[in-house]
C-alpha positions as CSV (number, residue, x, y, z in Angstrom):
1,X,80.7,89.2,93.9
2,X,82.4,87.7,91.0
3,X,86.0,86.0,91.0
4,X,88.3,88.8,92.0
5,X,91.2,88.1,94.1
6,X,90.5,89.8,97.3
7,X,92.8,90.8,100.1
8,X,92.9,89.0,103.8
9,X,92.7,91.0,106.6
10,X,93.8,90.5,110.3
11,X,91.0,89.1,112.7
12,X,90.8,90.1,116.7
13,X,92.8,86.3,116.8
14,X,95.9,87.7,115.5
15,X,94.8,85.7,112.4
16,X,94.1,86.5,108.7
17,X,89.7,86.4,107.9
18,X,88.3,86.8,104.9
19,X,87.1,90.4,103.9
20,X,83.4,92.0,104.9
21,X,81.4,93.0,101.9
22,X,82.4,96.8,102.4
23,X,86.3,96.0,102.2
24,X,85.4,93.8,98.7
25,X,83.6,96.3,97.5
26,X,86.8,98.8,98.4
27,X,89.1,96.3,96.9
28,X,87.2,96.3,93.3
29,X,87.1,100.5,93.5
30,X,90.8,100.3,93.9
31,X,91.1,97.8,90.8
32,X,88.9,100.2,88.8
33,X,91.5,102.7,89.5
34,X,94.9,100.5,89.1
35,X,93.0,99.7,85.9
36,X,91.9,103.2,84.7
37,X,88.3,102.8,84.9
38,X,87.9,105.7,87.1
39,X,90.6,108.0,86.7
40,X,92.1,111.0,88.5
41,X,89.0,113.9,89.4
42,X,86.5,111.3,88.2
43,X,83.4,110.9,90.5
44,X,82.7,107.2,92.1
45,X,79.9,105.8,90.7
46,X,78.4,104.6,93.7
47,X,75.0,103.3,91.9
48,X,76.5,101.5,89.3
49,X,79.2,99.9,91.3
50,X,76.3,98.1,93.5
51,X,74.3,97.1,90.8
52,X,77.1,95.9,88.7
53,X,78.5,94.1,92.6
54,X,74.8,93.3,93.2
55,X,75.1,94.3,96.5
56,X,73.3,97.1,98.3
57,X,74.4,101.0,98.8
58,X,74.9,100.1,102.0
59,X,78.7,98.6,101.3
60,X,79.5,101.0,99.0
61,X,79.7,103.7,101.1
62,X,81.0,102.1,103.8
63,X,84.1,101.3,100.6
64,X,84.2,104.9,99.8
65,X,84.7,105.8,103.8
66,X,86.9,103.7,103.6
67,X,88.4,104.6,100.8
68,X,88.7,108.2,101.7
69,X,90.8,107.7,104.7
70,X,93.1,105.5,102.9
71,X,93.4,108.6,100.8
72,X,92.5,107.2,97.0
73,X,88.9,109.2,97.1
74,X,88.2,112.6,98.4
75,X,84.3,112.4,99.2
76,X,82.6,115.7,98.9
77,X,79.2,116.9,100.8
78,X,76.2,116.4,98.5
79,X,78.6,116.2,95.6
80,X,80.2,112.2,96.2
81,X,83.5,111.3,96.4
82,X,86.0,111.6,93.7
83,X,89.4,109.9,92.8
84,X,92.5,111.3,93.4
85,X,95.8,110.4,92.1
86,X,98.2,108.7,93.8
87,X,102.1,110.7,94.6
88,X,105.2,108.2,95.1
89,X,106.2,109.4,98.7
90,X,102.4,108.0,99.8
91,X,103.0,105.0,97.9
92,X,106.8,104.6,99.6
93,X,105.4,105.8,103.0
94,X,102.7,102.7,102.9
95,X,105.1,100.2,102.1
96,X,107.6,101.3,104.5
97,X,104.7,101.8,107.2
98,X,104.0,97.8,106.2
99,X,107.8,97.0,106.5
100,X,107.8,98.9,110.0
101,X,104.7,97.4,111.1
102,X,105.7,93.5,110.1
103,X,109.2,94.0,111.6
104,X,107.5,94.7,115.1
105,X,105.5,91.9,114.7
106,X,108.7,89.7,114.1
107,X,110.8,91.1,116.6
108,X,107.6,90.1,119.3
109,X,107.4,86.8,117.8
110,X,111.5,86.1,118.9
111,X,110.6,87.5,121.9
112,X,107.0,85.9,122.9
113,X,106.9,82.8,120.4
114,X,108.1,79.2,121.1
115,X,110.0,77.3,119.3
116,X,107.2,75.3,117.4
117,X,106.0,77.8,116.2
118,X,109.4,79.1,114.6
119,X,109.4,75.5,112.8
120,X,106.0,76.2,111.7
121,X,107.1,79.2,110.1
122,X,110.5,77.4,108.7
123,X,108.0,75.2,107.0
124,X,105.9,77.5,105.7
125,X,109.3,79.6,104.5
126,X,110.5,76.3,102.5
127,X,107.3,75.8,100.7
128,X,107.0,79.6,100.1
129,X,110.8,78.8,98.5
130,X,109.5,76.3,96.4
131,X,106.3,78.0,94.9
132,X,106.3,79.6,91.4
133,X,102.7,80.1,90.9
134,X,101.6,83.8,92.1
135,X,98.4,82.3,94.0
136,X,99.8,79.7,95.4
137,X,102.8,81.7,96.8
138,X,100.1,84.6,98.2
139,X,98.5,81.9,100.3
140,X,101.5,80.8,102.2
141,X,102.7,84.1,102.4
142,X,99.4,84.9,104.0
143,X,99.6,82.0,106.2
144,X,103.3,82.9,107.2
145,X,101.9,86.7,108.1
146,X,99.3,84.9,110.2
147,X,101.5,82.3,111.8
148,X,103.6,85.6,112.4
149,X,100.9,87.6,114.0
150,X,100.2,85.3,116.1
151,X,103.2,84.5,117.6
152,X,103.7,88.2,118.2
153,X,100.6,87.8,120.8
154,X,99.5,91.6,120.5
155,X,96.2,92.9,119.7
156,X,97.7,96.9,119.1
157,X,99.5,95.1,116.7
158,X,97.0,93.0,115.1
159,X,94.3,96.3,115.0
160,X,97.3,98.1,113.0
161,X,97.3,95.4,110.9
162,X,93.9,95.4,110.0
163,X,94.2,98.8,109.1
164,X,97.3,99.0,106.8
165,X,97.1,95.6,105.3
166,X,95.3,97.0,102.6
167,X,97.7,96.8,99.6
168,X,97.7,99.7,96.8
169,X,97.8,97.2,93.9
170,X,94.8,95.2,93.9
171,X,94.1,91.9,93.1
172,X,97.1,89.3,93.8
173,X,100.5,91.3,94.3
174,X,102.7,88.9,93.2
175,X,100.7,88.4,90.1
176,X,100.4,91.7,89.2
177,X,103.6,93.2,90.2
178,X,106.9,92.3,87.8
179,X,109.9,90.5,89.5
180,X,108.6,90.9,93.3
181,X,108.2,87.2,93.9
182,X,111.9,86.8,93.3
183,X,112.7,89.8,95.8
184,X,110.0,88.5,97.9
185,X,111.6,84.9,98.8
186,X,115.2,86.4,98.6
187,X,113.9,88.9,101.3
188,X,111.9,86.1,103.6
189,X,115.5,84.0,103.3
190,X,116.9,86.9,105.3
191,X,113.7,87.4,107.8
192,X,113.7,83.1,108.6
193,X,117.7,83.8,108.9
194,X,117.1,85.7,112.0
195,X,114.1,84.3,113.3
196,X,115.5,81.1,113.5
197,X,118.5,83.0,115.3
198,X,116.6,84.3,118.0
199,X,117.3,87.7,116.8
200,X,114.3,89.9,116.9
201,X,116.1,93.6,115.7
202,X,117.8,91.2,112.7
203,X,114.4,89.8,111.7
204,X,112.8,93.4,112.2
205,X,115.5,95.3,110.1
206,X,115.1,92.0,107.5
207,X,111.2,93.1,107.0
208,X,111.7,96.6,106.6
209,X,114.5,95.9,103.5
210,X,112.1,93.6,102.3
211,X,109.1,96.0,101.5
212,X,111.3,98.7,100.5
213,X,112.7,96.3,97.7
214,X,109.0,95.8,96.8
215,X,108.8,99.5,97.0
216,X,110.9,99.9,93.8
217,X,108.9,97.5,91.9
218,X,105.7,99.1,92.5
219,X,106.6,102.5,92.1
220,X,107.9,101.6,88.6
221,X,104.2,99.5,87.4
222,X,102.1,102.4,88.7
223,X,104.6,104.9,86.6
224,X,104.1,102.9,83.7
225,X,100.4,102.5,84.2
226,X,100.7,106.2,84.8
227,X,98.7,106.3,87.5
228,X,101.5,108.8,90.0
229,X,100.6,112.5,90.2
């Protein structure tokens, strides 16, 4: 399916996996839209999208169901689904929902993890501090979000996380989005702060700040791209 960047999403495990066909195929209708292929009213082209994919229908459907619930299609009986635009409190509101969600998860890890796995996360933290190359600092943000998850040792959690993990701007966030790796490690300074502290409401209040910094950012790229309603 080409060389796009494509999203992780949380596993039964508490882990990260690699996306199923249907959520790649989701990730590259999203990209078409950050990227003004298919616009605002404009029908999916389902057909076109598997050929060009080479996969089967089967997948792209299962992206537009998808796709409709996470609100960026509206799919219409006999008709097909068809793009809407995106409205800055829905952006805000997924961020925050991420910030909320995250938060929990580190405020369970205080109170459920050891103290291993805290250093594990320190030492993902000070590599994360070191990195300047946008895919090399998503994968050990992805593997501090796992090491997170799993230390939290709930599967509600993990099953909200596979839902809402999804991320409005496709391909690598901190490629795409200006200025967020910098907010992003002064943000995770604050979250390690409080893990390694023991305190859970600190590290959960941390992860809330942090995505609404991000927030900001990513309001202001998908204002410029014009791409708010």
């Amino acid at each position: 399916m080409g060389n796009q960047q494509v999203d992780f999403v949380a596993d039964e495990a508490g882990g990260l996996s690699r996306p199923t066909s249907a959520q790649q195929v989701a990730a590259h209708i999203r990209r078409m839209i950050f990227d003004q292929r298919l616009r605002a009213g404009e029908r999916v082209p389902q057909d076109e999208i598997a050929a060009e994919l080479r996969v089967s229908r089967v997948p792209v459907r299962e992206a537009v169901i998808a796709l409709d619930r996470e609100g960026w299609v509206t799919s219409r009986p006999h008709l097909g689904a068809f793009v809407n635009g995106l409205d800055e409190n829905s952006v805000r509101d997924h961020y925050e929902l991420l910030g909320l969600m995250y938060g929990l998860a580190a405020r369970r890890a205080v109170e459920r993890g050891s103290e291993d796995g805290i250093a594990t996360l320190a030492n993902i933290a000070k590599d994360l501090q070191a990195a300047t190359e946008a895919d090399t600092f998503s994968a050990l943000n992805t593997a501090f979000l796992r090491q997170l998850l799993l230390m939290a040792s709930s599967r509600r959690i993990t099953a909200v996380a596979r839902v809402i993990t999804t991320n409005i701007v496709p391909g690598n966030f901190f490629a795409e989005v200006p200025g967020v790796i910098r907010i992003h490690k002064r943000g995770m300074r604050t979250v390690l702060k409080a893990l390694r502290a023991g305190d859970g409401p600190g590290a959960e209040a941390a992860f809330v700040d942090l995505l609404r910094a991000e927030t900001d950012s990513v309001v202001d790229l998908l204002a410029e791209r014009g791409l708010l309603s």
